[in-house]
N, C-alpha and C positions, 0 to 999 in steps of 0.2 A: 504494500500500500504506500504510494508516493503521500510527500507533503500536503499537494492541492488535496486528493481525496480525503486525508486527515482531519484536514480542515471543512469539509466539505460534508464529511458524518457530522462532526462536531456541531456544526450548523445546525443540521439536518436534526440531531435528537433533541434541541430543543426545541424544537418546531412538527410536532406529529410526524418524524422522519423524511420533512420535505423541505425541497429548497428550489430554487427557478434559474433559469439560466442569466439572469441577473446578478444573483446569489454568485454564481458559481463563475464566472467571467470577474466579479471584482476580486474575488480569492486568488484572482490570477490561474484561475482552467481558462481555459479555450471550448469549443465547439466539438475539432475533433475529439479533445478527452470524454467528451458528453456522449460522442458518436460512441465511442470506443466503446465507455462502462455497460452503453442502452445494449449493445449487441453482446456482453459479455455476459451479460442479463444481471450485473451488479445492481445498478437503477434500472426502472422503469417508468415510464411517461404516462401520467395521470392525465393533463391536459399539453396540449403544446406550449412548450416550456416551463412544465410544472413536474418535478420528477421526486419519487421517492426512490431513499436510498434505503438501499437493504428488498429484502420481500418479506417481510410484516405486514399484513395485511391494514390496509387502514379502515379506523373508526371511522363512523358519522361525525365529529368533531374533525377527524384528520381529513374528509372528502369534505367540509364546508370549509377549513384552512384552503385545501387544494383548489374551492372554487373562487375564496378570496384572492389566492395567487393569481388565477389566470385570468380573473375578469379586469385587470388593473390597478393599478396601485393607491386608486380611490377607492374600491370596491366594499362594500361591507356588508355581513352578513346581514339580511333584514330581515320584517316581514314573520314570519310562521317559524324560520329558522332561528332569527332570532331570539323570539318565544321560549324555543324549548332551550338554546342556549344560557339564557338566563336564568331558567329554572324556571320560570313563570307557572300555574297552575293551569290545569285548563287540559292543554294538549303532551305529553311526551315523546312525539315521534311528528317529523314534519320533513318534506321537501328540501333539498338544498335549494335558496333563494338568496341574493344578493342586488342591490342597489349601487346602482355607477352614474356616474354621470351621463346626460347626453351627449352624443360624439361615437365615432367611428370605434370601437371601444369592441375586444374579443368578447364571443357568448359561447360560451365555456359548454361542452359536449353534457347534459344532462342536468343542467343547473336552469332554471327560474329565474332571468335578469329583469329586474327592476332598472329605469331610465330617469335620472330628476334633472330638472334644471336649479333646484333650489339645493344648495347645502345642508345636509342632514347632520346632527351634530354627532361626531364618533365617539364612542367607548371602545376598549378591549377587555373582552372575556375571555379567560384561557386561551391565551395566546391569540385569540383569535379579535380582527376586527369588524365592531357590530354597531350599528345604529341603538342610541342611548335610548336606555328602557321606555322613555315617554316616548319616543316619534314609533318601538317595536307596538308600543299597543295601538298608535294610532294607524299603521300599516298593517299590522295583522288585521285588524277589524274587518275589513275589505272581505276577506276573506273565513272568518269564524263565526260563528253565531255568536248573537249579545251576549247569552249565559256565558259563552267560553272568555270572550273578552272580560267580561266583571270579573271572573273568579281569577283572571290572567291579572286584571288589574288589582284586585283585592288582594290578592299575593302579593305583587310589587310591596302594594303601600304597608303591608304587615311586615314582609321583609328589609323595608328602608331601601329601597331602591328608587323608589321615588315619595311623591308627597301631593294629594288633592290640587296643590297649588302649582307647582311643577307641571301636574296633568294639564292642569285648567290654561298656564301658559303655552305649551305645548301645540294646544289643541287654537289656542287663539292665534300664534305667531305662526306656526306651520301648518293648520289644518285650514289648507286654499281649498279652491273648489276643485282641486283635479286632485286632491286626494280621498280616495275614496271611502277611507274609514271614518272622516269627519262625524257624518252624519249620528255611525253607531257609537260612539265615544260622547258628543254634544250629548243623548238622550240619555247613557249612561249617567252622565255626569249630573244634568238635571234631576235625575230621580234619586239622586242618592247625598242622602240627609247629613249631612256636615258629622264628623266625628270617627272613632277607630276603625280600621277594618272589619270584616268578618274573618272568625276564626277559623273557618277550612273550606273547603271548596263545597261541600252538605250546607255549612252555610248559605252562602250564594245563592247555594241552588232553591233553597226555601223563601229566601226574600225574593228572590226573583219571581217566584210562582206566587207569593204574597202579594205581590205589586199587580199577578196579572187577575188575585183574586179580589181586587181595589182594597186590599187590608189596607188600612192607616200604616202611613210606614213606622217603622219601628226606631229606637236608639240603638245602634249596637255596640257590644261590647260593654255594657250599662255597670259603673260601678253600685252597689248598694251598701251600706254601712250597715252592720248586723251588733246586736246588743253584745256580742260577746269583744268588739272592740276589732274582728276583721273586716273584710269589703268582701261583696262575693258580685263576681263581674260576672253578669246573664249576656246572654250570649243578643238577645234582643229582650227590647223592653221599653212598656206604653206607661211610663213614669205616672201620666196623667189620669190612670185609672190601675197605678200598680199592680200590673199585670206584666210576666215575662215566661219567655221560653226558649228552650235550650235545646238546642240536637248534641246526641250523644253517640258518640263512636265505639266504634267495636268495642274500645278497651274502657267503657265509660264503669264497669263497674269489674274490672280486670282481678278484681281481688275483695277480701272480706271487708279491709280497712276502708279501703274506697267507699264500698255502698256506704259502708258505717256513717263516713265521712259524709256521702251528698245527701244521707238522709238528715245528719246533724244539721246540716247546711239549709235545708227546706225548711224544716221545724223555727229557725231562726229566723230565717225569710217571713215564715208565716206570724211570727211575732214581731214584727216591725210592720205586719199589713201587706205582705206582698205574695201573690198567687202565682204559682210556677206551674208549666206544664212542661212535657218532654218528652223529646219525639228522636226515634232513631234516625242515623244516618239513611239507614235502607228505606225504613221509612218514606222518610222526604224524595229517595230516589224513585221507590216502586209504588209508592202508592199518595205520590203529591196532594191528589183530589181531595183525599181522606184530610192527609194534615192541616192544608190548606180550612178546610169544612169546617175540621175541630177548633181551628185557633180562630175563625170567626165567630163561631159560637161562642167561645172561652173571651172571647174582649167585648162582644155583645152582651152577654151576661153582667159585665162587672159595674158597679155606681159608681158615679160621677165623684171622686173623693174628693173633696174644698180644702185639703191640708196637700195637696199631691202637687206637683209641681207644674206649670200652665204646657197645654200641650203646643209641639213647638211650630213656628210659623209654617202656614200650609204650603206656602213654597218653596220647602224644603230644605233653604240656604242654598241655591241654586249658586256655581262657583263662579261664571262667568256668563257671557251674554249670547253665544257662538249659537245658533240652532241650525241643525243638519235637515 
């Protein structure tokens, strides 16, 4: 193994095994060395002039690097790929897709190319270069349904990736009319009441179905103060008529101490006046209509409490003024 190759792995491993002939011309290779390794079968050519070295097979991570390499040196992952690079909730598995600028620009053998004439602003994630969390959900939307964008975005904002206000800029300074997720982002945004995220993606999925069952929307994440001197944060809750409800996960009573714990926890609740209902994940997945039906019932049912706290403005704290 000569010097340049040395240099040339080296590169390569911290880069999901790839490098460009870019790469490999500043190291001082040539052409013919590139000709030589491809037929020696040392590297192989993912895209024209995007080559891994070694034969390891590459990840989904290493073919969206490989698609960032070859669409340009603006290139960046977006869009659906984005998404799942991030970790966003919602989707795990998506298309290779990248965003380049307009212009004579390679389209990369089995990759999704996106075209702007507007600057996107860049992040990098695992090495990899990607369009910043706000403009991935405003570009994913185009493409995923509402539910999957809110639980995409509701993840962001619980994981500190971004921030309501972040969004709400986002969506005002970049979201023109030729971007197509404007629209489902704007209505997002509108419907959903100032304060914490939702805590998992079963979340989401009940407020969302709440919203299409005209429930009052709810607080989420609602802290409450309990006589024994803790807070016990509901997962949603109608302050105004002290009423809340929780969805519960697999592991919601995973052991003795647990139940023990969120029965102490209700008892306590119900001594400071506050009515809890709770509904599984699977639930809210397989059988919405139901839960939806019962927490109508269950906020229908409760009096108007005069010590409770005023319910909050019917326009939701709308964050910006943008309608899709």
């Amino acid at each position: 193994m000569n010097h340049i190759e040395l240099l040339v792995n080296q590169v390569a491993e911290l880069n999901y095994g790839l490098t460009d002939r870019a790469t490999i011309l500043a190291l001082g290779g040539t052409d013919r060395i590139i000709t030589s390794r491809l037929k020696g079968g040392r590297w192989s050519q993912i895209h024209p002039g995007v080559y891994l070295i070694g034969v390891t097979p590459l990840s989904w991570r290493g073919r969206l690097r490989a698609a960032t390499l070859a669409a340009g040196e603006a290139a960046l992952a977006s869009h659906r790929a984005a998404l799942v690079l991030w970790g966003m909730e919602g989707i795990s598995a998506a298309p290779l897709e990248v965003t380049v600028p307009v212009g004579r620009l390679p389209k990369p053998e089995g990759v999704i190319v996106h075209r702007t004439r507007r600057p996107i602003p860049p992040a990098v994630v695992e090495g990899i270069p990607v369009s910043s969390a706000e403009r991935t959900i405003l570009d994913a939307a185009w493409a995923l349904p509402p539910l999957i964008v809110e639980q995409a975005y509701e993840s962001a904002v619980r994981s500190g990736l971004t921030t309501p206000l972040r969004m709400a800029a986002c969506l005002a300074e970049q979201g023109t009319w030729g971007v197509r997720g404007r629209g489902v982002v704007a209505r997002m945004l509108d419907a959903r009441r100032p304060g914490r995220p939702s805590g998992s993606p079963a979340e989401t999925l009940l407020l969302h179905r709440m919203r299409k069952a005209e429930i009052d929307e709810p607080v989420r994440q609602y802290p409450i103060p309990l006589p024994d001197g803790t807070v016990a944060v509901v997962d949603f809750a109608w302050p105004w008529i002290r009423r809340a409800v929780e969805v519960d996960g697999l592991d919601a009573h995973a052991s003795a101490s647990s139940l023990e714990h969120d029965l102490q926890r209700q008892n306590l609740l119900l001594d400071v006046h506050w009515e809890l209902r709770r509904f599984s994940a699977r639930a809210v997945r397989r059988n919405p209509h139901h839960v939806t039906e019962s927490i109508a019932h269950f906020l229908a049912a409760a009096p108007k409490d005069p010590h409770a706290p005023d319910q909050p403005d019917p326009l939701r704290g709308s964050t910006h003024q943008i309608r899709g």
